[in-house]
N, CA, C and O atoms as a Tinker XYZ file with bonds, in Angstrom:
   324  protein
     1  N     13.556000   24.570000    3.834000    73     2
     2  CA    14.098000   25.850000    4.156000    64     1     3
     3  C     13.685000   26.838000    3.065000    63     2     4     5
     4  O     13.890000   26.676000    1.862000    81     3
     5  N     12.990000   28.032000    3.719000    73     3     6
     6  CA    12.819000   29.056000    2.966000    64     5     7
     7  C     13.254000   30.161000    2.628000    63     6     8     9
     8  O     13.610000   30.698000    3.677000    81     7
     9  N     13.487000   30.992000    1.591000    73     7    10
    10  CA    14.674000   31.989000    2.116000    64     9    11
    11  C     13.853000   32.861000    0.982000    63    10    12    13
    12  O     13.369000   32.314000   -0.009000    81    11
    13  N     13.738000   34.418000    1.260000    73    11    14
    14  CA    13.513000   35.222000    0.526000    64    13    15
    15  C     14.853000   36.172000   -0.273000    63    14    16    17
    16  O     15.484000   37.122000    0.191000    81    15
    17  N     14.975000   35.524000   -1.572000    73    15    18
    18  CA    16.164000   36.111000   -1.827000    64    17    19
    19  C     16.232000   38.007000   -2.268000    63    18    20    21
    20  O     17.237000   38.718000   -2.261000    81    19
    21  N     14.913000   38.374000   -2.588000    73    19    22
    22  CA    14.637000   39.714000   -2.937000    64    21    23
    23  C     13.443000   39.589000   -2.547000    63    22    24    25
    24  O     12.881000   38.496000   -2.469000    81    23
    25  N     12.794000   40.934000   -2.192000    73    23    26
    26  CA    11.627000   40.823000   -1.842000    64    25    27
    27  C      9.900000   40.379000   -2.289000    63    26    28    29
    28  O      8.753000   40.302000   -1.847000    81    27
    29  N     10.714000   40.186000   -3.447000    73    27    30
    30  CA     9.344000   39.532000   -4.221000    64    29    31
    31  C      9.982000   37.996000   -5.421000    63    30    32    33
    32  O      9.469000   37.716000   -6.504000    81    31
    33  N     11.232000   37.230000   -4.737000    73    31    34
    34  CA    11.670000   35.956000   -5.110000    64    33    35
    35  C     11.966000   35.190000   -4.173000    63    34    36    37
    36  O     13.044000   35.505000   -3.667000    81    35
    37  N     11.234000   33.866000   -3.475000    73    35    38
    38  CA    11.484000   33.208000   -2.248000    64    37    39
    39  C     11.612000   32.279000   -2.958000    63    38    40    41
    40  O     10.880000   31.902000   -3.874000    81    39
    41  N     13.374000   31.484000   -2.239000    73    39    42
    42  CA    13.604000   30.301000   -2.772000    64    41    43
    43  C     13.664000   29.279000   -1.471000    63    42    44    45
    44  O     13.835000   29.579000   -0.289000    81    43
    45  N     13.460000   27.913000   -2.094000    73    43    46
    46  CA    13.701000   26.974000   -1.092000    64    45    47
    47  C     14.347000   25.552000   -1.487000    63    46    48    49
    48  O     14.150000   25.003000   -2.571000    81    47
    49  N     15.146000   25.035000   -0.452000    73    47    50
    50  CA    15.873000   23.564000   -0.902000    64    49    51
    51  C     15.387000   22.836000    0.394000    63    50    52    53
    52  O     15.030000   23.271000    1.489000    81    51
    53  N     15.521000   21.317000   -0.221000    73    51    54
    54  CA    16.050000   20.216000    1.097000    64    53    55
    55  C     15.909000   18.814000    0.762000    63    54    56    57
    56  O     15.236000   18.084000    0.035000    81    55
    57  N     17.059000   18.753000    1.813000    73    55    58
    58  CA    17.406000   17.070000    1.095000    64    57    59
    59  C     16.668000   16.512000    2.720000    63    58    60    61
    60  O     16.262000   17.079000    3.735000    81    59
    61  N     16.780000   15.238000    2.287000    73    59    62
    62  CA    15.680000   14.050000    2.827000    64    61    63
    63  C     16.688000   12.606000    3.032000    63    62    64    65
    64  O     17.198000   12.257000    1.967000    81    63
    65  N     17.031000   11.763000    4.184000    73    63    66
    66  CA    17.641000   10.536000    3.415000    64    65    67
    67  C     16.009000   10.096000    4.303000    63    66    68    69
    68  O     15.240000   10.674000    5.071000    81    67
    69  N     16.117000    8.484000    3.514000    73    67    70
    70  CA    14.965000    7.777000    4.185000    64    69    71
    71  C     15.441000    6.247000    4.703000    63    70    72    73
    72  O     16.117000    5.746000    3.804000    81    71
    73  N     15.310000    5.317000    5.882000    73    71    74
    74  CA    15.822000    4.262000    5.832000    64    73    75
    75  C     14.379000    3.190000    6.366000    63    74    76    77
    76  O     13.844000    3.167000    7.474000    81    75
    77  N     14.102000    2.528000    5.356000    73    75    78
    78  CA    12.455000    1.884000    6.014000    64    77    79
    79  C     12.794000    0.624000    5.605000    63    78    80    81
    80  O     13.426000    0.178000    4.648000    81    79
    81  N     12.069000    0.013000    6.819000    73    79    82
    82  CA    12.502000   -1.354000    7.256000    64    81    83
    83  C     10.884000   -2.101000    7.199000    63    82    84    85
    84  O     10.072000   -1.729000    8.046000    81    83
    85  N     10.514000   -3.039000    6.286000    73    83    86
    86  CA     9.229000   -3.421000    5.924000    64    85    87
    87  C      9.490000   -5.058000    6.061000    63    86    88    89
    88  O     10.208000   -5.836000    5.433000    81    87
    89  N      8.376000   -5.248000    7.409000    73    87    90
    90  CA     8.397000   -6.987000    7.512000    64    89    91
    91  C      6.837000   -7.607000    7.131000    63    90    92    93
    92  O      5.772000   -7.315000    7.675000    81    91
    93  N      7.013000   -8.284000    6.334000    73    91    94
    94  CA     5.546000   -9.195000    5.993000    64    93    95
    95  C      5.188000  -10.742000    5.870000    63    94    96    97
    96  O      5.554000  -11.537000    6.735000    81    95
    97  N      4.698000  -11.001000    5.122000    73    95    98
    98  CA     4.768000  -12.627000    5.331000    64    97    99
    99  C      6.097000  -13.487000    4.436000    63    98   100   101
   100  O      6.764000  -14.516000    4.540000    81    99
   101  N      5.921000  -12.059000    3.340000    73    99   102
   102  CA     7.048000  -12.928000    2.575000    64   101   103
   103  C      8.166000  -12.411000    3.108000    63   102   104   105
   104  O      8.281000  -12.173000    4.310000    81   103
   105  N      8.949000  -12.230000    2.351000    73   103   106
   106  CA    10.733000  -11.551000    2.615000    64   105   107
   107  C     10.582000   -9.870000    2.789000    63   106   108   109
   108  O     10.186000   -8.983000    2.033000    81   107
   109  N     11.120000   -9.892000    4.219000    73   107   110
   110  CA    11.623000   -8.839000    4.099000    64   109   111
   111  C     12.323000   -7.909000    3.713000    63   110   112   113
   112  O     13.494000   -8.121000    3.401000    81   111
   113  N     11.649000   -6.383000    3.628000    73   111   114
   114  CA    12.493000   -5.252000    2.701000    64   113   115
   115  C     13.365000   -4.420000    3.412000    63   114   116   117
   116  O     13.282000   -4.235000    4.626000    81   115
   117  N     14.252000   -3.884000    2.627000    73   115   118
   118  CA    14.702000   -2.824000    3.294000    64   117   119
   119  C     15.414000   -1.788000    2.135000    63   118   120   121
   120  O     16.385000   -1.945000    1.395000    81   119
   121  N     14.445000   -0.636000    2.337000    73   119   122
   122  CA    14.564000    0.123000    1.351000    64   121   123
   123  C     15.527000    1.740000    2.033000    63   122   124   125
   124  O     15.081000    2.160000    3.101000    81   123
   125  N     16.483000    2.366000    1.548000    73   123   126
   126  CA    16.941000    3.253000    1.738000    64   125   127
   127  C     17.148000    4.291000    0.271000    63   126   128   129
   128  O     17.151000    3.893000   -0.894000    81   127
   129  N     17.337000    5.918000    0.832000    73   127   130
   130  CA    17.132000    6.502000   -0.542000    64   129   131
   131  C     17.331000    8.039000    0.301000    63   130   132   133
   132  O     17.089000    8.273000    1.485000    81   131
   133  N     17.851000    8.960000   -0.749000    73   131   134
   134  CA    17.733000    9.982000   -1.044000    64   133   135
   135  C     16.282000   11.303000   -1.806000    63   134   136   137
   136  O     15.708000   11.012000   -2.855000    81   135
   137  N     16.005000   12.421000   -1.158000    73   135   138
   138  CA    15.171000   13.045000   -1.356000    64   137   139
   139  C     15.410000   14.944000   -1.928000    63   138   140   141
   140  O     15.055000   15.957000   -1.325000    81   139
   141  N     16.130000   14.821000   -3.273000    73   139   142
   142  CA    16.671000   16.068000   -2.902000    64   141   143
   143  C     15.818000   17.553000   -3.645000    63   142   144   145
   144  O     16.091000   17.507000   -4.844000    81   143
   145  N     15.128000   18.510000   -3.428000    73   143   146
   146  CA    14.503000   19.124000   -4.048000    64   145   147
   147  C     14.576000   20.568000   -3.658000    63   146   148   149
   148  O     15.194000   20.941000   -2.661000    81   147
   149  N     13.850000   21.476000   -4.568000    73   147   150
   150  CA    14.647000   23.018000   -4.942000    64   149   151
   151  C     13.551000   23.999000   -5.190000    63   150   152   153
   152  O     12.535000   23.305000   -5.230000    81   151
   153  N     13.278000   25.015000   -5.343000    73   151   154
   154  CA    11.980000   25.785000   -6.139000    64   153   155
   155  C     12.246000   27.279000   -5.682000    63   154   156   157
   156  O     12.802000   27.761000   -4.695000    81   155
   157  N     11.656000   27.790000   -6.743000    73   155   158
   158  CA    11.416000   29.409000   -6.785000    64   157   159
   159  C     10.319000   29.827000   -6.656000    63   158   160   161
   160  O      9.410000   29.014000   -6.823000    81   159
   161  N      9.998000   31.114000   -6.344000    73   159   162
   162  CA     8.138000   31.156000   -6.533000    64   161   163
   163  C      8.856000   33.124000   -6.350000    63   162   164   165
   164  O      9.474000   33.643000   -5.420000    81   163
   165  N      8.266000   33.853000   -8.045000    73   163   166
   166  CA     8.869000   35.073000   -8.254000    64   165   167
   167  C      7.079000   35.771000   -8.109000    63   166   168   169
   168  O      6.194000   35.689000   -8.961000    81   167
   169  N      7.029000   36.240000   -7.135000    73   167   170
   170  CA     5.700000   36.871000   -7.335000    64   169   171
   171  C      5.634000   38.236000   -8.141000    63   170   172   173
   172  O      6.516000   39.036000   -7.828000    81   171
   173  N      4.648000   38.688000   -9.232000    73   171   174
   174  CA     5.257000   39.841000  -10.171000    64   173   175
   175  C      4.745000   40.407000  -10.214000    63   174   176   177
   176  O      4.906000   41.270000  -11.077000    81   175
   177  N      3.322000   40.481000   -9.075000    73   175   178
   178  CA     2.559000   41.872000   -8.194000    64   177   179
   179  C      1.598000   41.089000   -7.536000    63   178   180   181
   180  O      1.777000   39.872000   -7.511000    81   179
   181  N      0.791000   41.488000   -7.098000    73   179   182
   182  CA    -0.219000   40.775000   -6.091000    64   181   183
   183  C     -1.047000   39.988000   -6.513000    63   182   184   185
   184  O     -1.817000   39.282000   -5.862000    81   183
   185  N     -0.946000   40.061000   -7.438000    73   183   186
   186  CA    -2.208000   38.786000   -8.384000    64   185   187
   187  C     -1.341000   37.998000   -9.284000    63   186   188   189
   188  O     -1.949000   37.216000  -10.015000    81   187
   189  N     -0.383000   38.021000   -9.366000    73   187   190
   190  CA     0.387000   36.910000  -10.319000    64   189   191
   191  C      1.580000   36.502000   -9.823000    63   190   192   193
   192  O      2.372000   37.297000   -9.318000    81   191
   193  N      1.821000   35.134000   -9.934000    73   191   194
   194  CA     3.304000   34.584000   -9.488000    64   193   195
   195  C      3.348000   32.954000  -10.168000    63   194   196   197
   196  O      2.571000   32.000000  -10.224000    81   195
   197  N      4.717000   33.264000  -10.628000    73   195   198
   198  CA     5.223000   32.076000  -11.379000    64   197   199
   199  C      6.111000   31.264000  -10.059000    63   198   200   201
   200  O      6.298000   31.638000   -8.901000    81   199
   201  N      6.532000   30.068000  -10.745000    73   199   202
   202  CA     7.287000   28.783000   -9.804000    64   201   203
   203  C      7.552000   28.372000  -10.490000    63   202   204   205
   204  O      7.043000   28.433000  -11.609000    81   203
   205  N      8.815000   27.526000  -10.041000    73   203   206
   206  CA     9.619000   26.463000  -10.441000    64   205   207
   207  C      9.913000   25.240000   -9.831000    63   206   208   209
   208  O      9.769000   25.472000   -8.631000    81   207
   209  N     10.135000   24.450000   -9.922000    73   207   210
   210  CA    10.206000   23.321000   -9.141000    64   209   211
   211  C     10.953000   21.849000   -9.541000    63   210   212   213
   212  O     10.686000   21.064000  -10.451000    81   211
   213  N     11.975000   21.796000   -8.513000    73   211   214
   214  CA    13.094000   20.284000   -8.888000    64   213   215
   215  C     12.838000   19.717000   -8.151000    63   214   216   217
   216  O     12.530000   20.200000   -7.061000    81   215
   217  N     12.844000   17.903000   -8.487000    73   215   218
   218  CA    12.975000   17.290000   -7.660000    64   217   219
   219  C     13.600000   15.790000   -7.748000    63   218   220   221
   220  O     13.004000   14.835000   -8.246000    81   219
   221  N     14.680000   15.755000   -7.275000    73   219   222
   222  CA    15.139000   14.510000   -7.418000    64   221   223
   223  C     15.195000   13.234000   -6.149000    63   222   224   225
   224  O     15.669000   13.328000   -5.016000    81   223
   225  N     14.506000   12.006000   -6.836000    73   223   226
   226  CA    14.112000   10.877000   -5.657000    64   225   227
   227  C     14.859000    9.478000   -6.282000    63   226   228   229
   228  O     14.534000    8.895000   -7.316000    81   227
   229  N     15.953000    9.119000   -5.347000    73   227   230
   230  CA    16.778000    7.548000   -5.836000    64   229   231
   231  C     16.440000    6.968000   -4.265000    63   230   232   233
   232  O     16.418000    7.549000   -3.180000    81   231
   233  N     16.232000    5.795000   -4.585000    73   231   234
   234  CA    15.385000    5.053000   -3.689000    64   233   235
   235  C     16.345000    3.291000   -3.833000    63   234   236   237
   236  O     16.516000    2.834000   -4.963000    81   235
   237  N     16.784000    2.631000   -2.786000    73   235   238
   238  CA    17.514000    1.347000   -3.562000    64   237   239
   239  C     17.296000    0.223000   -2.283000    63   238   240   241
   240  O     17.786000    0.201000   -1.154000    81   239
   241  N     16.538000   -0.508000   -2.831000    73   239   242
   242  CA    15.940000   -1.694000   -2.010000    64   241   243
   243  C     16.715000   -3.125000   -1.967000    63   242   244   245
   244  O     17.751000   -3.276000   -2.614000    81   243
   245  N     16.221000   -4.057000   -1.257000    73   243   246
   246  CA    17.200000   -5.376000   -1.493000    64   245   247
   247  C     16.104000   -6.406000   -1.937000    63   246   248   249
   248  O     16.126000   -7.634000   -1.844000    81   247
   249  N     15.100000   -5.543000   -2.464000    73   247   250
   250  CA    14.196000   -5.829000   -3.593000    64   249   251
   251  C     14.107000   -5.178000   -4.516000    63   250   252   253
   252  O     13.633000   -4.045000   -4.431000    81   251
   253  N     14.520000   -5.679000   -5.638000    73   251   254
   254  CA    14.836000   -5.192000   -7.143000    64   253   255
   255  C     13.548000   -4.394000   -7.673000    63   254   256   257
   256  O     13.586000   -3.221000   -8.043000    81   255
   257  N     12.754000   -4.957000   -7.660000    73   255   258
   258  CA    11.112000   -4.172000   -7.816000    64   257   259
   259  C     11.080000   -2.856000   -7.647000    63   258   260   261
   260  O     10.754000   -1.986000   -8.455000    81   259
   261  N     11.594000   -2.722000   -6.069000    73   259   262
   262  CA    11.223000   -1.249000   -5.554000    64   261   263
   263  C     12.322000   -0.284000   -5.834000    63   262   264   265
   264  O     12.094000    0.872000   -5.477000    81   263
   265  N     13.552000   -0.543000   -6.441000    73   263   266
   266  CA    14.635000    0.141000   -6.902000    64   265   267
   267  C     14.314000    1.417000   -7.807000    63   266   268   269
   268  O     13.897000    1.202000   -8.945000    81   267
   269  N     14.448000    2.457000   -7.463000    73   267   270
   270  CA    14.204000    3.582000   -8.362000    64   269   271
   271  C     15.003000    4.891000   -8.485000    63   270   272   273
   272  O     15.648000    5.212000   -7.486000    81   271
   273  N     15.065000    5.822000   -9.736000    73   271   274
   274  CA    15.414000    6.895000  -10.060000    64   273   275
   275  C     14.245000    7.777000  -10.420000    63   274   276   277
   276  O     13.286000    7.273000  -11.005000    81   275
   277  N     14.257000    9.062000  -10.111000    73   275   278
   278  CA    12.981000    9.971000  -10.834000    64   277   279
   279  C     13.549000   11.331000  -10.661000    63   278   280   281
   280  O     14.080000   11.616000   -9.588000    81   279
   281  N     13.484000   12.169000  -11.599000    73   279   282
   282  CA    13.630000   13.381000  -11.621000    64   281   283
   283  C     12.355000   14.101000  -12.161000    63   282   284   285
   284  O     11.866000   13.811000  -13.253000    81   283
   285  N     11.873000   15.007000  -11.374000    73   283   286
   286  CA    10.814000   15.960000  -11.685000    64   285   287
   287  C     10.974000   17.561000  -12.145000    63   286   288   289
   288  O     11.631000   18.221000  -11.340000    81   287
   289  N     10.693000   17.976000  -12.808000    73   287   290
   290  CA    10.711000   19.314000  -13.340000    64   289   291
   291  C      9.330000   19.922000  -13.134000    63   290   292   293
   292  O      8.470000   19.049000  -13.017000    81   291
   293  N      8.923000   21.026000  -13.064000    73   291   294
   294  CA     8.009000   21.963000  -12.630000    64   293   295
   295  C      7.733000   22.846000  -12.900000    63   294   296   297
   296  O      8.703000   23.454000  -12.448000    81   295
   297  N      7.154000   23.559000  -13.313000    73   295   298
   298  CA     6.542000   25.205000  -13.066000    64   297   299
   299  C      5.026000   25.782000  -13.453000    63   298   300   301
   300  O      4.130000   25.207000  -14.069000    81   299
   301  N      5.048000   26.889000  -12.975000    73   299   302
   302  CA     3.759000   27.345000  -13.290000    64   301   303
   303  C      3.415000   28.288000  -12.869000    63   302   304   305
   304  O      4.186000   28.667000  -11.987000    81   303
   305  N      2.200000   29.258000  -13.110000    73   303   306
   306  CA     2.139000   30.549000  -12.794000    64   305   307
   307  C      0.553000   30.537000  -12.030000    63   306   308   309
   308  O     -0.103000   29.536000  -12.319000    81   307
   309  N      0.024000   31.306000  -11.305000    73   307   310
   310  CA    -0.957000   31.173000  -10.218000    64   309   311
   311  C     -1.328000   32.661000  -10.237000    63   310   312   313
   312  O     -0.426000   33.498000  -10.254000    81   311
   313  N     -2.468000   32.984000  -10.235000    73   311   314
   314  CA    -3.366000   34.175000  -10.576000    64   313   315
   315  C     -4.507000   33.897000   -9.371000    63   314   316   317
   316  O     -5.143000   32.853000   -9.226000    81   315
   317  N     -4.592000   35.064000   -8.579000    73   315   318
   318  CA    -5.057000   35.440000   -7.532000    64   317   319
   319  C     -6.466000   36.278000   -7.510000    63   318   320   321
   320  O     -6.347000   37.465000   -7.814000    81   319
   321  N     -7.442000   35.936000   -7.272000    73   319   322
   322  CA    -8.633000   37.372000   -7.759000    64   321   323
   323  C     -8.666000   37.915000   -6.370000    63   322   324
   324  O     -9.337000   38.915000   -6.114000    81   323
């Protein structure tokens, strides 16, 4: 979801669940998890615009292996010719 909060700052969120069901020769998985993430993007005239960017991914399997936490942080600025 995108939303322009002023006319030159568009923000966006969205969450994600995931439920995946993986059969192979050995034991089967079954992995479920959360997807939740965020960002700004402030454009500061026609040739320049900065961003931001969150993202958080927990993931929890009934295989220990694939069990995870990650948080991402972001940003950066983008120049246009």
């Amino acid at each position: 979801m995108v939303h322009a909060l002023y006319p030159n700052i568009n923000i966006s969120a969205g969450v994600a669940r995931t439920d995946d069901d993986y059969e192979a020769l050995g034991p089967a998985r079954d992995d479920q998890g959360w997807d939740v993430n965020a960002g700004a993007v402030w454009f500061i005239n026609r040739n320049l615009s900065a961003n931001f960017d969150f993202r958080y991914t927990d993931r929890d399997s009934n295989t220990v292996l694939f069990e995870f936490e990650r948080t991402r942080v972001g940003g950066g600025l983008t120049i246009r010719f």
